[in-house]
C-alpha atoms as one frame of an Amber mdcrd trajectory, in Angstrom:
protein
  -2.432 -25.855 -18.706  -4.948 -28.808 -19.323  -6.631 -29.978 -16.028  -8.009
 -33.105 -15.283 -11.699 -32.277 -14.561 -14.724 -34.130 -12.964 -17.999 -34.686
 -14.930 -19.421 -31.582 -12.871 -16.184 -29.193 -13.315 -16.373 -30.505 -16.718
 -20.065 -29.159 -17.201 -18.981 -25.958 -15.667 -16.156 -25.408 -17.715 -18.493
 -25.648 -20.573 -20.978 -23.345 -19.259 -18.031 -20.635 -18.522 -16.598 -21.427
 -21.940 -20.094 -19.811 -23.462 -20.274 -16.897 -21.089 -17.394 -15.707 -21.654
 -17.462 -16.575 -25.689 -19.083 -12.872 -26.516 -17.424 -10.835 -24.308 -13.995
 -12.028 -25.100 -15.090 -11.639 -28.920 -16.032  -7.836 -28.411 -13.421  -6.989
 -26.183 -11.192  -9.165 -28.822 -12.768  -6.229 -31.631 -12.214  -3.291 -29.214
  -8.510  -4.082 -28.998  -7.945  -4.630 -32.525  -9.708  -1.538 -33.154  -7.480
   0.238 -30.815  -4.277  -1.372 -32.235  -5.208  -0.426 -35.719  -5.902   3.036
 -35.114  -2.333   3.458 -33.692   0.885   3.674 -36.072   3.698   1.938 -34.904
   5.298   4.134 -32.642   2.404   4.737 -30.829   2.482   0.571 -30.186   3.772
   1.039 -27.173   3.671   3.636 -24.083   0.311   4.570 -23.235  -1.556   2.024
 -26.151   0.399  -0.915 -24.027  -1.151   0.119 -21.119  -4.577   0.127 -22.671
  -3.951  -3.175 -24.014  -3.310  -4.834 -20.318  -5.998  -3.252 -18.908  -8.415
  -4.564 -21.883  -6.503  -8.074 -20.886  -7.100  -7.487 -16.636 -10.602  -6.651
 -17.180 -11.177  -9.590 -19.274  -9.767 -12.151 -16.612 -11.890  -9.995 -14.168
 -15.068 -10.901 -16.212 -13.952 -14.796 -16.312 -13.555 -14.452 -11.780 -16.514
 -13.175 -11.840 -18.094 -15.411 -14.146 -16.823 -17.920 -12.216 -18.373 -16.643
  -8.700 -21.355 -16.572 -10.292 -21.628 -20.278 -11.839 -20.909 -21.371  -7.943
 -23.029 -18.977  -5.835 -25.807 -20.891  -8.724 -24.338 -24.274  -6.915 -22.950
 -24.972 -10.660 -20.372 -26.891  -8.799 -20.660 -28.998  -6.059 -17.637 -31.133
  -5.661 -14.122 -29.582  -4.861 -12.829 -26.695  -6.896
């Protein structure tokens, strides 16, 4: 999924890239924290579900990152 990017969508992506670095990183620790602490069986069922929400709120934190980076008129051409 490699995208052909402008200069300024270029710089963005960068900028995004090192938001999002730490908090991917500790949510990235919280998971395998989680998935450690359960033995196999427990893998699935409820854990799963934990796991995708860890996952949705993640790609929440990258929209909103996102948002952000824009309303600061980090990108001016088309998106």
């Amino acid at each position: 999924m490699d995208h052909d990017l402008t200069r300024q969508q270029e710089a963005e992506a960068q900028r995004l890239y090192e938001a999002l670095q730490q908090p991917f990183l500790d949510e990235a620790r919280r998971l395998a924290r989680l998935l450690a602490a359960k033995p196999a069986p427990q893998l699935l069922g409820k854990t799963e579900f934990e796991v995708r929400d860890a996952v949705h709120r993640l790609g929440a934190r990258a929209l909103q990152a996102a948002l952000d980076e824009r309303k600061k008129g980090g990108t001016r051409g088309r998106a």
